[in-house]
C-alpha positions as a printed NumPy array, in Angstrom:
array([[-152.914,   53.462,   -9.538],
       [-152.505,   56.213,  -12.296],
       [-154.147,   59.195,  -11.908],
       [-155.765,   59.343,  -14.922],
       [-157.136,   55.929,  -13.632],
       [-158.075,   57.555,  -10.59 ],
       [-159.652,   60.4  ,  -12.457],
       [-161.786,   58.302,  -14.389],
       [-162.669,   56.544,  -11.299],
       [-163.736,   59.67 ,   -9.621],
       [-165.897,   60.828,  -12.251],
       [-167.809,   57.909,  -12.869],
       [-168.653,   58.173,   -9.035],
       [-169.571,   61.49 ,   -9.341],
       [-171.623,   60.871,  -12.357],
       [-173.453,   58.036,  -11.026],
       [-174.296,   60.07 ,   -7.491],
       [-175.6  ,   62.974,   -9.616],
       [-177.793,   60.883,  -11.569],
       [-179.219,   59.021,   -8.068],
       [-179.177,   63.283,   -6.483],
       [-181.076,   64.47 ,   -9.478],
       [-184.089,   61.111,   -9.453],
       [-184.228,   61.768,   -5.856],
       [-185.203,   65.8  ,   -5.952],
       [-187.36 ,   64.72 ,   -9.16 ],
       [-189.769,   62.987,   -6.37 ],
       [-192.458,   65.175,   -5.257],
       [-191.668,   67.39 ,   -2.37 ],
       [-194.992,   66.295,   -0.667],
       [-194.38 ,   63.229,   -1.102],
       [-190.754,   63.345,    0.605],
       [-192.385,   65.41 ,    3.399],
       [-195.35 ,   62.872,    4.129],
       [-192.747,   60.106,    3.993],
       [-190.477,   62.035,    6.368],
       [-193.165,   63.284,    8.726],
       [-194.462,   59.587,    8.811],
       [-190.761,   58.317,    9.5  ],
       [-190.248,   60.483,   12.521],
       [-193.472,   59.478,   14.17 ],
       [-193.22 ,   56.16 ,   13.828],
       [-189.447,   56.337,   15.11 ],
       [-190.565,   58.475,   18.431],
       [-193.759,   56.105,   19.249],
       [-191.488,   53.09 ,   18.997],
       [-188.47 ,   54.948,   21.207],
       [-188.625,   55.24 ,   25.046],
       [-188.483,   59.13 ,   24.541],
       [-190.301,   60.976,   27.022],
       [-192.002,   63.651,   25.629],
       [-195.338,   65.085,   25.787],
       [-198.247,   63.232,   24.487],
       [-199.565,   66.782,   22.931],
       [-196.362,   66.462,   20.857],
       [-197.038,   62.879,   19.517],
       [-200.842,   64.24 ,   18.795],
       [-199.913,   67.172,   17.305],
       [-197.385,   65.331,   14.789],
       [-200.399,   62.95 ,   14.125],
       [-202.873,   65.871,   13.039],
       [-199.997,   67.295,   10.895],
       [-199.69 ,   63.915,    9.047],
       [-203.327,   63.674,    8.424],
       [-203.763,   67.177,    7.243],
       [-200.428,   66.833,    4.858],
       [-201.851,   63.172,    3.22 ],
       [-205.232,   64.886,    2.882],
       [-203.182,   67.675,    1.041],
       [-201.922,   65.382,   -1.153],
       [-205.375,   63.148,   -2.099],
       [-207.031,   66.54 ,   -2.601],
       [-204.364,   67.64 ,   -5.17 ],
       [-204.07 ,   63.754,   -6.635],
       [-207.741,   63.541,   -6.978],
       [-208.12 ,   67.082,   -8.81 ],
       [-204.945,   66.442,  -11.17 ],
       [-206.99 ,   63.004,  -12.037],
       [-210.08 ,   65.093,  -12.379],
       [-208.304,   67.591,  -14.965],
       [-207.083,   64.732,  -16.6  ],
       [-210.387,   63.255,  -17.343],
       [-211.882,   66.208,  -18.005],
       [-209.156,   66.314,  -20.626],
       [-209.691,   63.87 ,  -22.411],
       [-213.607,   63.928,  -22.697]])
């Protein structure tokens, strides 16, 4: 193979990666975080980790605060929004 071929090759990689890099930051943070927080407590309940049962009820409370977070500042953006276009 060339390596002008190769080139090519390398950039369209790199191209298409960027594009998938750049749709993936454009999700809301929260939304990542909620998704992640979620993701890591469901992982540890279904392991055979010890750990402290504090822990598991602390990550709980965290979850629920961070997805009330997020239907506070949902419900007020849909708020503003109507209010817009009264």
């Amino acid at each position: 193979m060339g390596h002008g071929v190769l080139s090519h090759l390398l950039t369209d990689l790199l191209r298409v990666l960027s594009h998938r890099r750049s749709r993936f930051l454009r999700r809301s943070r929260r939304e990542l975080f909620e998704r992640a927080t979620s993701g890591f407590l469901s992982r540890l309940r279904a392991s055979s980790l010890n750990y402290p049962e504090e822990f598991g009820d602390a990550l709980d409370a965290h979850l629920d605060r961070v997805r009330a977070r997020a239907f506070l500042v949902t419900h007020r953006a849909m708020e503003m929004l109507g209010a817009a276009v009264k």
